[in-house]
N, C-alpha and C positions, 0 to 999 in steps of 0.2 A: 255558450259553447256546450254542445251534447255529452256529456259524460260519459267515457268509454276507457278499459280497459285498454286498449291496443294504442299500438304506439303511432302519436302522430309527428309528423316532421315538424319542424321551428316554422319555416315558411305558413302548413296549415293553424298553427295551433296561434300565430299572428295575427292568420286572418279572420278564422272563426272567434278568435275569444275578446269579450268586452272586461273592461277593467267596473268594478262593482265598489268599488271602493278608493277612494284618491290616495296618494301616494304617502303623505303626508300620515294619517289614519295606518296605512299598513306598516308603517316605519315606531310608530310610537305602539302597534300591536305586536311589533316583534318584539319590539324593547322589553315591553313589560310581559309577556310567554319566558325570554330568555331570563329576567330579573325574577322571576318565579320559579323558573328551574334551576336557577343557582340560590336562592335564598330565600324560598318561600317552598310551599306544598309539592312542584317538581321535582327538590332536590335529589331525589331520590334516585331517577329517572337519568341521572346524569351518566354519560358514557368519555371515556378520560379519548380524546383526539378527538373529538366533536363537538362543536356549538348547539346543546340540545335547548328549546325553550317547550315550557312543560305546564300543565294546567290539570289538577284534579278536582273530582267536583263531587257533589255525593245529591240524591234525590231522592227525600222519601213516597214508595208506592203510593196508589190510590188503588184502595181495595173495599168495594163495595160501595162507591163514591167518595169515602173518605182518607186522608190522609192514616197511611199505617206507621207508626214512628219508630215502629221494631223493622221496618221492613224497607229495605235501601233497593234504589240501584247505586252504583259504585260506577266514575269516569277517570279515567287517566289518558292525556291527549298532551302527546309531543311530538314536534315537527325539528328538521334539521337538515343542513348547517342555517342557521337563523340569518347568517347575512345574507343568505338567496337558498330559503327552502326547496327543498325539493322531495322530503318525504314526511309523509304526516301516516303518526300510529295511533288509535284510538283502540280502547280495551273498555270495555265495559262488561260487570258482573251482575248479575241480578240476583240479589237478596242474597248478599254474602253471609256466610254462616262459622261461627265459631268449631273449632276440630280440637281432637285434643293434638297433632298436629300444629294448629296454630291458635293458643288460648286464644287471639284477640282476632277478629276477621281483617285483614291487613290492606289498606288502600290499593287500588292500584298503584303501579309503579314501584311500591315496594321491594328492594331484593328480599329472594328466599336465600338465606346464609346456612 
């Protein structure tokens, strides 16, 4: 299916789209997105009337062909309602940096309180 912004009807989006992964596989991928965003690195990310499942991830740069260990990208990736998604948010920062603001540079998904 071509990736597009604009809105397609049920009928086209039927007919153009192939399934890429068996049913089975997207069932036990939900499972464990939503098992993460309630009790694991998601939690955070949780919104109170929604089924959010949730995934952070951290990557250190490669700078000058090497790994930098002081130097991050940062991910936070949650999609919802889990029993039949329909919206996926991905956040990524590159090489979050300490403030005095916020002594520690804070994952995605974290609330600012």
């Amino acid at each position: 299916m071509s990736p597009t912004f604009l809105t397609r009807a049920q009928e086209e989006a039927d007919r153009v789209g192939v399934r890429v992964i068996s049913e089975d596989t997207s069932d036990k991928m939900r499972y464990l997105l939503r098992l993460n965003g309630t009790d694991g690195s998601g939690r955070n990310g949780q919104v109170p009337g929604y089924r959010v499942g949730a995934k952070t991830g951290t990557a250190e740069k490669i700078i000058d062909g090497k790994y930098a260990h002081d130097h991050n990208f940062n991910a936070f990736l949650a999609a919802f309602p889990m029993d039949d998604p329909e919206y996926v948010v991905l956040v990524t920062i590159d090489d979050p940096k300490k403030s005095r603001a916020f002594p520690v540079a804070r994952p995605p998904g974290t609330p600012v309180r």
